[in-house]
C-alpha positions as a printed Julia matrix, in Angstrom:
293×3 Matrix{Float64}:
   0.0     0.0    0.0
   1.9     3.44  -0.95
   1.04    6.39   0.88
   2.03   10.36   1.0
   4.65   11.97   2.88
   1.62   13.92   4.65
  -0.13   10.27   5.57
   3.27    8.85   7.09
   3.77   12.03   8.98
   0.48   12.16  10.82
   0.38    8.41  11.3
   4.1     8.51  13.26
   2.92   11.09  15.26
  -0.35    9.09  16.45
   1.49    5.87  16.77
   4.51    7.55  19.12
   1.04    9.19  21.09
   0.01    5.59  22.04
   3.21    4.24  22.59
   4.71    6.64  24.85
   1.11    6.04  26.98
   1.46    2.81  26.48
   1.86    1.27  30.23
   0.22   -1.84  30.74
  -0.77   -4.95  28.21
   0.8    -6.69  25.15
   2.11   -4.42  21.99
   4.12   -6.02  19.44
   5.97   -3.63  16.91
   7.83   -4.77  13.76
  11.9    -3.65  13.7
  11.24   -2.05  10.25
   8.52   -0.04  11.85
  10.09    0.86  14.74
  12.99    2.33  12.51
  10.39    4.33  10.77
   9.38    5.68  14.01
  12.74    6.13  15.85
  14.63    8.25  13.9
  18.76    8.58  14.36
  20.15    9.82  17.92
  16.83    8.78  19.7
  16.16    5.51  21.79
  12.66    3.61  23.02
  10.65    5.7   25.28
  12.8     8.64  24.83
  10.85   11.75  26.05
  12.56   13.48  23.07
  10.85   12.81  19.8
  11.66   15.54  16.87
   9.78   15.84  13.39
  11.84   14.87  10.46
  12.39   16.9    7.22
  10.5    15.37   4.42
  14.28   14.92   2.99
  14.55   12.51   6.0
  11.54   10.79   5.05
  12.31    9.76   1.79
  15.67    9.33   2.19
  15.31    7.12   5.71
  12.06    6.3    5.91
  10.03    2.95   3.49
   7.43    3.93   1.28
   4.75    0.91   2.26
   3.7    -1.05   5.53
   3.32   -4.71   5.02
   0.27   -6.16   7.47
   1.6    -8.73   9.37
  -1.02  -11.46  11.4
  -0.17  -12.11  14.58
  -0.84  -15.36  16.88
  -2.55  -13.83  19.71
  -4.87  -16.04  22.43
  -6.51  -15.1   24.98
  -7.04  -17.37  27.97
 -10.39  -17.35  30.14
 -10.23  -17.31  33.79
 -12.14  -19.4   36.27
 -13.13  -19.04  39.78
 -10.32  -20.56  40.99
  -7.19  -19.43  42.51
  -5.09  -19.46  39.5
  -8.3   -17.11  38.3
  -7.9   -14.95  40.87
  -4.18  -14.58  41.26
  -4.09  -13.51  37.41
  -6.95  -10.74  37.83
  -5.22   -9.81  41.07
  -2.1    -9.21  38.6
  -3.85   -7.8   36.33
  -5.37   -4.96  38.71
  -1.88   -4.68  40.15
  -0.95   -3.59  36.79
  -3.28   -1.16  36.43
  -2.62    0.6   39.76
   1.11    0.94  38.81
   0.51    2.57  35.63
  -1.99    5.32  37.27
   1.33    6.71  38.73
   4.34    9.02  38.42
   6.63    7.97  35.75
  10.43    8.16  35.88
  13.47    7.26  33.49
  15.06    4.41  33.4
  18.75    3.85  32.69
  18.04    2.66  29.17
  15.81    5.89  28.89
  12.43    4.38  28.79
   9.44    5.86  31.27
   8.1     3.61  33.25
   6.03    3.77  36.26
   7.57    5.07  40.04
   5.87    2.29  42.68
   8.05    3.24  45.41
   5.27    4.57  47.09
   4.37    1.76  47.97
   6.62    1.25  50.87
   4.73    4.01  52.71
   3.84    2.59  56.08
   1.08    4.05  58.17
   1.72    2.23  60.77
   5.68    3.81  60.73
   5.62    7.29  60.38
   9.47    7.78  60.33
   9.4     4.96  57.61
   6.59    7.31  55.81
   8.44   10.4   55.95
  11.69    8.9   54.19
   8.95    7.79  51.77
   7.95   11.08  51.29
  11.48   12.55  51.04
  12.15   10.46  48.3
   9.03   11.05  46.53
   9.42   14.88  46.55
  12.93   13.54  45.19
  11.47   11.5   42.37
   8.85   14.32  41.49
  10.58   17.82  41.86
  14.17   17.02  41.59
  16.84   18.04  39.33
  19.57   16.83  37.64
  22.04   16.3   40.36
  23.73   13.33  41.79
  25.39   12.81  44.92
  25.74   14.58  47.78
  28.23   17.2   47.03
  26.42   18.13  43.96
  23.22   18.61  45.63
  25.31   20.96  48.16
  26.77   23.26  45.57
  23.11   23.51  44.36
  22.12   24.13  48.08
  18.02   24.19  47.99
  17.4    21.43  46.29
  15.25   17.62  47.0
  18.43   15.85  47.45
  19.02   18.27  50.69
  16.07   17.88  52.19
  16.92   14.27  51.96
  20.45   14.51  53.59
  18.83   16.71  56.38
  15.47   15.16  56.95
  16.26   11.41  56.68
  19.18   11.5   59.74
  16.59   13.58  61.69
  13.57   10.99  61.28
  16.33    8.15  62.61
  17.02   10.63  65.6
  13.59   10.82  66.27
  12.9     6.4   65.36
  16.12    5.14  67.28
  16.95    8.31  69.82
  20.84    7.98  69.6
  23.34    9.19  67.18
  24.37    6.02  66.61
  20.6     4.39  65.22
  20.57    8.08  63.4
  23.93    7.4   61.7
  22.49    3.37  60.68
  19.34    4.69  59.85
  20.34    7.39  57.35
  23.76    6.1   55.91
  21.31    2.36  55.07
  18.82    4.53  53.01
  21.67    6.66  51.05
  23.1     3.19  50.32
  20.06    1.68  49.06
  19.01    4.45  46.54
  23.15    4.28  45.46
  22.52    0.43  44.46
  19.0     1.68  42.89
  21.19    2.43  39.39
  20.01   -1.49  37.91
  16.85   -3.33  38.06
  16.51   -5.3   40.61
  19.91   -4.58  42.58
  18.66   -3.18  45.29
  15.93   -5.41  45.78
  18.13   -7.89  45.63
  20.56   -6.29  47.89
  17.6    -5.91  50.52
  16.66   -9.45  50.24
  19.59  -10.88  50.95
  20.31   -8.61  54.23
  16.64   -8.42  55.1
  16.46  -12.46  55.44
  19.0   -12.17  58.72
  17.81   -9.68  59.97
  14.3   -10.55  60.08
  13.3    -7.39  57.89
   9.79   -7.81  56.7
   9.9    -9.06  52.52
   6.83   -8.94  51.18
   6.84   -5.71  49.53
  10.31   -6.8   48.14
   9.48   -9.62  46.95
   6.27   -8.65  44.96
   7.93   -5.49  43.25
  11.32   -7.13  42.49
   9.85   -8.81  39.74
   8.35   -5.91  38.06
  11.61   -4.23  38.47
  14.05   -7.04  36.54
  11.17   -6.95  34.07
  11.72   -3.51  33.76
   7.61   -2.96  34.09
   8.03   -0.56  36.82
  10.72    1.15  39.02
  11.57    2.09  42.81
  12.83    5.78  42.36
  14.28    7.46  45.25
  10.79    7.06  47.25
  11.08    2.8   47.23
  15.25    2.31  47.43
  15.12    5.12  50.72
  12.56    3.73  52.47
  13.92   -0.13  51.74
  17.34    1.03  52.94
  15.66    2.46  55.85
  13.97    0.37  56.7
  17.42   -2.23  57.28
  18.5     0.21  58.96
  15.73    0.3   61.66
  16.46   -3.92  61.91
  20.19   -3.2   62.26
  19.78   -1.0   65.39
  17.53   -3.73  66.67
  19.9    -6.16  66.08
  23.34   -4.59  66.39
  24.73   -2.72  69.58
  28.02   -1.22  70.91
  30.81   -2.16  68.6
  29.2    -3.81  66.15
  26.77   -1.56  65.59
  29.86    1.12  64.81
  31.75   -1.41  63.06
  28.09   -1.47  61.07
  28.24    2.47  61.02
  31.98    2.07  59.71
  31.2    -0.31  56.7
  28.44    1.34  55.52
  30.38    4.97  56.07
  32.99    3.33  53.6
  30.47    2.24  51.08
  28.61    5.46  50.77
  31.84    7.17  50.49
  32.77    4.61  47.44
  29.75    5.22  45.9
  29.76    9.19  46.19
  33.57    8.99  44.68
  32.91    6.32  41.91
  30.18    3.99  41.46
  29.12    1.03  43.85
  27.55    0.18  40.27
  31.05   -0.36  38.55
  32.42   -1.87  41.43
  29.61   -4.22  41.43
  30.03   -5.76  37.73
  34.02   -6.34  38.73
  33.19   -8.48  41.38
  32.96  -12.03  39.99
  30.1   -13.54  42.03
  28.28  -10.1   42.64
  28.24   -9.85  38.77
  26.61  -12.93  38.54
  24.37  -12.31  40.96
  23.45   -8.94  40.38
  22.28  -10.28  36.46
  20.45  -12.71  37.56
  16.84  -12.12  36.79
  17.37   -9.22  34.36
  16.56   -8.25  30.52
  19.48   -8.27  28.67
């Protein structure tokens, strides 16, 4: 089927419309028109889509679509609980995608559930919540702590003054203030990958008898890359540790705790826990497991 320059211009624009709102269900897209759509020096759910030259067109762009069928099936549901864990996942879904959005590290938007942490029955767990919300809605472009000092009144602050005061407040020593807030800077440092820090607060969450279930349920929508923690989910998850570990750790060992995760924050402000992460035979492994390629 040919069509005009005019046709293929108004059709692109429609189709990026849906996909960029496109959140939740199945959507299959041919390469060749996904290179009509994606034009040089953009990526997949880019928020930065630009309107050729009708030089581009003809020079980049096919002049016909081919219809291809697809083998789609749908499967009913019964009143069972197969039936109602599916419908459960599907309205799950749903309730993600009604959400902020944020950018991922392979540029794509996707939706913010970090909000979910937010614990009514934990206030100081609710306010780092917050914190990190206001982080994942109004903040800028900076990253780590001395940027966010040079820029002086910015999220990222309000974070680095608000979060030590809420574990003042939870634990009522410097020490549980020190555990509380270095934990939840760690935790949004290792929240650069899907599913790392998840992962991360799995693995120290089973000893200390941190609760999982939150964990567990998003970490799959987060190595599926369906849905992300932003600042809001990784803070509260780190903080969250951090309330177990004054529970569990006193006197020395709790400032030998203080000490380690002192030197990791550091690491990660000066380089990137990230990098040192995929050098680590073992954590490389571990850290992929579980994630698109």
């Amino acid at each position: 089927m040919e069509i005009s320059p005019e046709l293929l211009l108004l059709l692109r624009r429609e189709l990026l419309d849906g996909f960029e709102d496109l959140l939740i269900g199945e959507f299959n897209l041919r390469h060749e028109l996904f290179s009509l759509l994606c034009f040089r020096g953009h990526s997949p759910g880019s928020a930065f889509w630009s309107a050729p030259s009708h030089e581009d067109y003809w020079e980049h762009v096919p002049k016909a679509f081919e219809e291809i069928e697809l083998e789609l099936d749908h499967r009913a549901t019964g009143r069972d609980a197969a039936g109602f864990l599916h419908r459960s996942r599907q309205l799950l879904d749903a309730l993600f995608a009604t959400g902020p959005l944020g950018i991922n590290h392979r540029g794509a938007r996707l939706p913010l559930v970090g909000w979910m942490t937010f614990d009514p029955g934990d206030p100081g767990i609710g306010l780092v919540t917050l914190f990190g919300f206001l982080d994942d809605a109004f903040g800028g472009r900076e990253r780590g702590f001395r940027e966010h000092l040079r820029a002086v009144g910015t999220t990222g602050v309000l974070k680095a003054v608000g979060i030590p005061l809420v574990g003042l407040w939870r634990t009522r020593t410097v020490s549980g203030a020190l555990l509380f807030a270095l934990s939840a800077n760690l935790f949004n440092q290792l929240d650069t990958r899907p599913g790392r820090c998840l992962k991360a607060y799995i693995l120290a969450g089973v000893p200390l008898g941190a609760p999982l279930g939150k964990a567990v349920l998003l970490l799959p929508y987060d190595l599926a890359e369906r849905a992300m923690l932003g600042d809001a989910g990784s803070n509260a998850f780190g903080a969250m540790l951090g309330l177990k570990s004054v529970d569990r750790f006193h006197g020395r060992t709790r400032w030998a705790a203080i000490g380690m995760l002192a030197g990791l924050n550091l690491l990660g402000e000066r380089t990137s826990i990230g990098r040192q992460i995929e050098r680590t035979p073992g954590l490389r492994e571990i850290d992929r497991v579980g994630r698109l390629p």
